[in-house]
Structure formats: C-alpha cells, structure tokens
N, C-alpha and C positions, 0 to 999 in steps of 0.2 A: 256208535255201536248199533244201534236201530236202522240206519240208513245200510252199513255194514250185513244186518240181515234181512234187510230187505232183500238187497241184491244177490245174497245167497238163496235165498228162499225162491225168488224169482226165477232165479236159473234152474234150480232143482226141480221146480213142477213143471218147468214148462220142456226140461228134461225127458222126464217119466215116459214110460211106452205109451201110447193107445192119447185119446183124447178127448172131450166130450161129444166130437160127431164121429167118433170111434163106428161106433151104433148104427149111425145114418148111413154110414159110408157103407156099412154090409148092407145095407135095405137096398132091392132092385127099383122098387118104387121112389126111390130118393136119387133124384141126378143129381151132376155133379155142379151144374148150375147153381141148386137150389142150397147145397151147402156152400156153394163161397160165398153166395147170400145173406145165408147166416151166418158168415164168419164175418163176413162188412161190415154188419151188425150190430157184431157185439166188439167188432174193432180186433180180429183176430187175423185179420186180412195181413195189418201193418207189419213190420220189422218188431222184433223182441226189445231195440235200445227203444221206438216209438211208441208201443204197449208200456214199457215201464216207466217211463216222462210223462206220457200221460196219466197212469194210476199214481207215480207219485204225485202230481199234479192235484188229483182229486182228494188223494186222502189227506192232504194240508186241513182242505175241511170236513175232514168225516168222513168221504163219499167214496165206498168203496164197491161203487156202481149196483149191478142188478145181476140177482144170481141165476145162472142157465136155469137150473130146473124148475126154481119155485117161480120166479119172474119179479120175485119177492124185492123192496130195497135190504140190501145184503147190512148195514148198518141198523136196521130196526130189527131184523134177525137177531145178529151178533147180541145187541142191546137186551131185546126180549128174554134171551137164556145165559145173560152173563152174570144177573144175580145169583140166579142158584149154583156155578159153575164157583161165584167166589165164596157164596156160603158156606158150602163144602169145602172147598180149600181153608178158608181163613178157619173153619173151626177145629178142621182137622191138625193145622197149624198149631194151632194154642195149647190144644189135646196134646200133642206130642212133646210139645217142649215142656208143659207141667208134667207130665206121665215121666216123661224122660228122665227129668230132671228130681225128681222125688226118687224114682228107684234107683237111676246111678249113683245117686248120693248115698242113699241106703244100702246098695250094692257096696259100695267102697269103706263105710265106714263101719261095714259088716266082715272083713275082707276074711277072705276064706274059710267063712263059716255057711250055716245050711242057708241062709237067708239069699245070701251074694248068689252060693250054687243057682239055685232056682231063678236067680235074677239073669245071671248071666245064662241058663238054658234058655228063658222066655227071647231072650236076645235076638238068639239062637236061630231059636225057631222061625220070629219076625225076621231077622234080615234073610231069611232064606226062603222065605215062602212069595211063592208069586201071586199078586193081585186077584189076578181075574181065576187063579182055581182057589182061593182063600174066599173070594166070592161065589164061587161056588158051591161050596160046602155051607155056607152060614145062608145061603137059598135052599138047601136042599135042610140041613137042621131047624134055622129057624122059622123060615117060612114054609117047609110043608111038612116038615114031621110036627111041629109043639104048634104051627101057623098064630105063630105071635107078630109076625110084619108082614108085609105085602111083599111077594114076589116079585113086582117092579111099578112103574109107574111113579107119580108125583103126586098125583092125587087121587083120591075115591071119589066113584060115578056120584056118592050122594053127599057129597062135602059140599058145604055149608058157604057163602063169605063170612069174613069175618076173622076173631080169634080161633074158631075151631077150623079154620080154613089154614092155617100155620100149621097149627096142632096136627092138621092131618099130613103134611107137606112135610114135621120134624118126622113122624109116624114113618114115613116113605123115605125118609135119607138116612134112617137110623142105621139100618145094613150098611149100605155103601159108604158111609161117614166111618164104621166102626171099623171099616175095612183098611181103610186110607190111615186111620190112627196104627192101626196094628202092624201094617206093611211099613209103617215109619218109626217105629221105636225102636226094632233093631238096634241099628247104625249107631242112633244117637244115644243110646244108655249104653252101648260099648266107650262110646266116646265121652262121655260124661264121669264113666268109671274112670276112665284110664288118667281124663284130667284132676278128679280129686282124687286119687291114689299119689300125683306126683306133687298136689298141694299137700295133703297129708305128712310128706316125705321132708318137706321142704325147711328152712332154716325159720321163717320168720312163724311158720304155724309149732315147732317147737317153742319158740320165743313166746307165742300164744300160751302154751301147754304150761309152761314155767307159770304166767302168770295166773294161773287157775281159774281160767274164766269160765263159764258153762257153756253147757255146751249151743245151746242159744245163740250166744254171744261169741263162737267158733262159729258157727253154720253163718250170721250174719255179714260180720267184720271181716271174716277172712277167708273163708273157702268161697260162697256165693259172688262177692266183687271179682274175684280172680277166675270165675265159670265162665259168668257175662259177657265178655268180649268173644272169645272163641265160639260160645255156642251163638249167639248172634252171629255170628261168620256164617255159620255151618246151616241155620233156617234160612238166610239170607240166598248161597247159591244150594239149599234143598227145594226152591218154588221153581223152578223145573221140572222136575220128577214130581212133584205133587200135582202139577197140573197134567201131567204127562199121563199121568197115570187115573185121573179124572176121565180123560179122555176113553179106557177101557171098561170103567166101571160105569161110566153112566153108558156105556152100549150095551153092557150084560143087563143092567139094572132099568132100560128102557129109560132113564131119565131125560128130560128135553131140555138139557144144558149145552154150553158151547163145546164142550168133548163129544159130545153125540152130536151136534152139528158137521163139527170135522170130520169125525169118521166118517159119514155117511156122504158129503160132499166130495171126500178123498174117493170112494168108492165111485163115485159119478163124474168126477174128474172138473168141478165145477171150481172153476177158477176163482174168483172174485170171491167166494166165501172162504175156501181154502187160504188165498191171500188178506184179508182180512181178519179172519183169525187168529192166523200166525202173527200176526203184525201187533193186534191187541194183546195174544199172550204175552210176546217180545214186551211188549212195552209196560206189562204187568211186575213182567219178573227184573224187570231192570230197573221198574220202580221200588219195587221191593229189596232190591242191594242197596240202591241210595238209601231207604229208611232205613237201611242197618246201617248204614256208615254212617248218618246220621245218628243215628241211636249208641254208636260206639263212642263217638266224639263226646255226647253228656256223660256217657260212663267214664273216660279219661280223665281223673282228677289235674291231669298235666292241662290238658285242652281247655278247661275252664276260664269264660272271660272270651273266648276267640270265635 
C-alpha cells in the first residue's frame, strides 16, 4: 500500500503545472544553460521511472535528499516539526473519541428528550463547520476580543527553557487543538448515537434489563464492549482527515509543524519535501489502521489465545 502511494503521489506532483524553475525560466537574466544546470543537480535532468528508483532507493534509509529552497537535509526538517504536527493530532485524537463517546452515549440514552436535542444540534453544527473559518472566529473572539491565547506562533519571544517552555507551547496549540476536537465530533457522536440506539433496541440488552442490573453495570458489560470495535474502525480511517486538516490550521495559526511545511513547499513546488511528507503521513496513517486492527483482535473475545 505505501509503495502503491508512492507511485501515485509521484506521478501527481510531478504532474502539476508550473515547476520549481517555473520562476527562473521567466527571469531574462537566467539562461537556459544555467537551469539544466540546476536540474543535473538536483537529478531533474533524468527520466520520471529514473527520478523515482532512485528516491525510492534513498528513502529505504531516511534520505529524502535536500530540499530546493532551504538547501536544508529535507529528513531533519520533516523530523524537527513532526512532534508538534503529532501532538496535535494524537491529542486531538483522544479528545474526540472521549468527548464523542460520553455525549452519544448520553444522547441515546436520553433519546428524544431536551438533553439528546442539544446533543444532536452541537452535532450539527460540528459536522458542518469548516476548519479554517471555525479558526477564525475563536482568533478573532479569543485572541483579540477577551486576548486570552496568542494569535499564532508556538512560542513567546520571552519563553523560558524548560517546564514553562511546554506551558507556553500548550498556551499556543490551545486554539488550533480545540479547533481540530470540534471539527471532529460531529460525525462521530452521530455515529455513536445511532450505534447505542441499535444496542439499546437489541435482544440481549433486554435480557440485561430483565436482569435488573444498574445502570453501571449496562454501560459496562454491554453497550461499551459492543461500541469498541466499530468506533476503533472509524478513528482508525479518521487520521487522514485529522492530519489533513492539520495541514490548514497550522498555516492560519503560523505554526512550524509538518502541515505548514507542506503547504508552503506545495506553494514553491519543492519536490523532495513535498515527497517526503507525504510519504511520512502515508506511513503514519497506515500505522495507525494496523494499531486498530490490532486493538480490535484484543477486544474480540473469539480471537483470544491467536
């Protein structure tokens, strides 16, 4: 599957109009010498099967060469802003599927009273609000009407090392985090209602009901086991779209993660980072299916032992 988009990935950029000596090629002061020069260079000279044998070549160990603009190695790039690119996902991650998971439950087992309404409006709202103007508005309320978080950046000119060097770093992802929870709970508190609604309905949670257990002991035994697998499916192919959308909010929010790398190297046409990052998402988000399939197999009481 990785190899697979690779070579879609490959083809599509190198696809695209225009090119990184787009630029040069309108400058009268640039002959045309000088850029095949630089295309010999950087090995853009070669055939498209040649270019891509040799960067898959490289990236067996890491080495996804040197990126046009910075001259930078494009792997200590990547590396440098892929902490905070997964901090924000993974916390945003957990955020949603507790948040999710608490008010579908409470949505359904509220069913068509005022509690559920409101649950299901917030829903609502979330799956239909877009990212980057949901980030705009909680810039424009909280950071300059009440100026309770910073407009952008990662960190303040006067931050500290240390513990309060975090503290300032949580200070600065609090927006853009809370943005990424909210654009993701939609979806999944519909889908979470709709599957304890059908547990609810179902034969053996009657059988429960007979046996007058509390409600404790309903929410554990028999609605939560039967949530588990499904909603693990659904965070599983959701790190896509979380990171996807990473990629918007750290360029409103100025943040120097790998979604603000992309964008900005998408914009400059700079190959080797472009391909690089996609490469490392890919391999992020396909890591992340196997640990649900993994994670499903423990929850399968049938699977045990194999």
């Amino acid at each position: 599957m990785l190899l697979l988009i690779s070579i879609i990935s490959f083809l599509a950029i190198h696809a695209a109009p225009n090119s990184f000596f787009g630029a040069g090629e309108l400058n009268p002061n640039m002959t045309k010498e000088a850029i095949e020069k630089l295309k010999a260079v950087y090995g853009l000279d070669k055939s498209l099967l040649e270019q891509y044998l040799e960067w898959v070549k490289n990236i067996v160990t890491l080495n996804f060469g040197i990126s046009f603009v910075s001259g930078r190695d494009v792997s200590a790039e990547i590396l440098k802003r892929l902490s905070v690119t997964l901090f924000m996902n993974i916390t945003a991650l957990v955020a949603v599927f507790v948040l999710s998971l608490w008010l579908g439950i409470k949505a359904a087992l509220n069913y068509e009273k005022k509690s559920d309404f409101i649950i299901r409006q917030i829903s609502l709202v979330s799956f239909s609000m877009p990212s980057f103007y949901l980030a705009l508005l909680f810039i424009i309320f909280f950071a300059l009407n009440l100026d309770l978080f910073p407009i952008a950046g990662l960190h303040s000119v006067e931050a500290k090392e240390g513990v309060s060097n975090y503290l300032d770093m949580v200070w600065h992802l609090t927006l853009p985090i809370s943005v990424m929870i909210f654009v993701g709970l939609g979806s999944m508190i519909i889908y979470i209602r709709s599957l304890t609604l059908e547990i609810l309905k179902s034969d053996f949670y009657f059988f429960a009901l007979s046996r007058r257990l509390t409600k404790q002991d309903l929410l554990r035994y028999y609605i939560l086991p039967n949530l588990f697998p499904p909603i693990i499916t659904l965070l599983g192919l959701s790190l896509p779209g979380l990171i996807g959308g990473s990629v918007i909010l750290e360029s409103i929010f100025g943040i120097e993660g790998m979604g603000q790398l992309f964008f900005m190297s998408a914009l400059s046409r700079d190959y080797p980072v472009i391909m690089g990052t996609l490469i490392i998402t890919a391999f992020l988000t396909l890591l992340g299916n196997i640990l649900a399939d993994f994670i499903l197999l423990k929850l399968n009481p049938y699977m045990k032992g194999y």
